[in-house]
N, C-alpha and C positions, 0 to 999 in steps of 0.2 A: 881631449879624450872624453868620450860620453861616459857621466856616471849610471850604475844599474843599480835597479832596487831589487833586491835579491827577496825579496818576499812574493813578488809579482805573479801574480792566477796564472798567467801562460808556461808558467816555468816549473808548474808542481803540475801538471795535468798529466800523471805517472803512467796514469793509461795507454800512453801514446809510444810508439819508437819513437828512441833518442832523437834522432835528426830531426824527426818531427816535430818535437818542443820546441828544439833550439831555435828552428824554421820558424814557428809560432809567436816565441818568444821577441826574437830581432824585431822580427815581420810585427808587433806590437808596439815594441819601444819607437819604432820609426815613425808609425801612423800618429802615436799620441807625440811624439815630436820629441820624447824624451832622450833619441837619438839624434839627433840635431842635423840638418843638410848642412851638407860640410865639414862635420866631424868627422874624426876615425874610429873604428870600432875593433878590436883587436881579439885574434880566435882565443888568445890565453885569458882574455879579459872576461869574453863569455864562456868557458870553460870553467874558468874559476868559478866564476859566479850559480853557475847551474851543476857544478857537481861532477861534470860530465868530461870524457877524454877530448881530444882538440880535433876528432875522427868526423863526429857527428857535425861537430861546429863548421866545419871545412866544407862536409856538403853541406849545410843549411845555408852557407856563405855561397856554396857556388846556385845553387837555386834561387837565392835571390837577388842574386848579379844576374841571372838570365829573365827575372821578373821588372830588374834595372830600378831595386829597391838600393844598388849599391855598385858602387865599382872597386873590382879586386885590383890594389896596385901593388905588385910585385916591393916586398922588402917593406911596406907601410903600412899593410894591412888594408882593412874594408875602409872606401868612404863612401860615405852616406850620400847619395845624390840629391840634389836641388831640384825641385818641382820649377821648372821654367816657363814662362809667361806663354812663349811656343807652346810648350806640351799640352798646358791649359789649352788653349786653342785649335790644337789638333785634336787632341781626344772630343772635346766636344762638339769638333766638326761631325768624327768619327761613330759619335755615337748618334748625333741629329739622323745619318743617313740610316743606320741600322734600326733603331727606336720608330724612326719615322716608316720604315718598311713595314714594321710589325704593325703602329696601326693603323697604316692602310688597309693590311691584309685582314687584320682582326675586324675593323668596320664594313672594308668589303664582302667578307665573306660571312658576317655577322659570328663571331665566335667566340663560344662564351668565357666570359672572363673568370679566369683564375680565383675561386675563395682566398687564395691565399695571399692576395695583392691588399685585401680591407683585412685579413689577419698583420701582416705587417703594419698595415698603417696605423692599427689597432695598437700593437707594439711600439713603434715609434711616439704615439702620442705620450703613453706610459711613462718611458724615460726623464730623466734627469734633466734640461735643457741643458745642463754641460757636459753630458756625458755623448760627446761628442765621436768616441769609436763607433760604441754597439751602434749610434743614430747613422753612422754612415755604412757601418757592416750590412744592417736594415737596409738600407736606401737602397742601397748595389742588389740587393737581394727583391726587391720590389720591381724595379727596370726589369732585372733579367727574369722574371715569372710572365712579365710581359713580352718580352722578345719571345722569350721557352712559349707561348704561349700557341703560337702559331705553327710550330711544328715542325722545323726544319732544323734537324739537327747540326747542319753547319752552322748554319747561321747562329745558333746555339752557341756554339763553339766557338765563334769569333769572334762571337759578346764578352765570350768566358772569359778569353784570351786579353780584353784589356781589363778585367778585375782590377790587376795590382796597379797599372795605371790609376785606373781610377779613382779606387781610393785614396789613393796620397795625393791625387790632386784634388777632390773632395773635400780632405781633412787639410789640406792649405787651405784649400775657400775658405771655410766653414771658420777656420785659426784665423785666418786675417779678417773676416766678417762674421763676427756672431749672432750680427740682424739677422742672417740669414737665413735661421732656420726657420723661424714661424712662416717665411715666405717659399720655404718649401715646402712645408708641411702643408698650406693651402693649394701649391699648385698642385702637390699630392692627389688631394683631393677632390680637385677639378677635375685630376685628368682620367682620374677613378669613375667621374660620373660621366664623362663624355664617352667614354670607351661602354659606358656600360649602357648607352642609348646607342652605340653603333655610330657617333656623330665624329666622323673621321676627319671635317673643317676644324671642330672646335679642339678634337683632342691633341692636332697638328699643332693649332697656333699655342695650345697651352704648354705643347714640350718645346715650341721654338724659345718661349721664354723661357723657362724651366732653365733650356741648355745655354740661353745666351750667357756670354762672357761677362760677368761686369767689371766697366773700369776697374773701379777702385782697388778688385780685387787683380788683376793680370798688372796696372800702375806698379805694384808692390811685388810683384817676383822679380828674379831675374831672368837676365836674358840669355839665351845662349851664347858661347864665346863667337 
């Protein structure tokens, strides 16, 4: 059973509809890992802990079984899904093709880059080196100004739509390798300065690295059954 810290920022942000905290809240304990893949998480268990009826907890529970932060099994409650070495590898199939449309289209058609991709990175430098949420909350927020960038509201949309993917496989990386981040923070960078000369070879080859897999990291998940 995952233990909760009932003090936790997500869980007193009063401002919000219920479901929305509770949504928040899980959707926090998971990425920092403090719900565990593979554990159970129980609606009386976050109920209790947040103050709140088991109404809100129910939806915040089915929303994020359909974001597949969790799987509902009847009579057991929530379990927490495992980031699998697969998913790793599909999402960053998934995102090489969409990321790599945008700067194509962005150096083809020369279009100006986003202020708010060097305000992020701006932010990202700021942080904590171990405060490994807001660094990856940032990250996903950097890509998608770049996708947004270009103009196409689906494709907008389809970026959106792996969010929650992303990040939990992000926040594994990042958990299993903690080199990692100066080495994103540089490609960051790179890709910041190739996009902003219009230089669509260099900006390519620096999100192919960006997105490649590493060993070490996909060695250490598991696999699907």
């Amino acid at each position: 059973m995952a233990m909760i810290d009932q003090q936790d920022d997500a869980g007193s942000e009063r401002g919000r509809p219920t479901r929305e905290r509770v949504y928040l809240y899980v959707r926090e304990q998971i990425l920092r890992g403090r719900f565990a893949g593979g554990s159970f998480v129980e609606e009386e268990e976050i109920s209790s802990a947040l103050g709140v009826s088991r109404t809100p907890v129910r939806e915040a529970f089915h929303r994020l079984e359909a974001e597949r932060f969790i799987d509902l099994l009847p009579r057991r409650g929530a379990l927490v899904r495992q980031v699998t070495a697969q998913e790793l590898l599909d999402l960053y199939e998934a995102r090489r093709m969409i990321e790599g449309h945008a700067i194509q289209r962005i150096c083809r058609e020369e279009i100006p880059i986003p202020p708010q991709m060097a305000t992020i990175l701006h932010a990202i430098e700021a942080l904590p080196q171990d405060d490994y949420f807001e660094r990856i909350e940032l990250n996903r927020r950097f890509h998608f100004v770049m996708v947004a960038a270009v103009g196409n509201v689906v494709l907008s949309e389809l970026y959106q739509s792996l969010g929650a993917r992303q990040q939990r496989v992000a926040m594994t990386a990042i958990s299993t390798d903690p080199t990692r981040t100066a080495r994103i923070s540089r490609e960051h960078q790179a890709l910041l300065s190739a996009l902003s000369l219009w230089d669509e070879a260099g900006a390519l080859a620096i999100l192919e690295q960006h997105l490649r897999p590493i060993v070490g990291v996909v060695s250490r998940l598991p696999h699907a059954p």
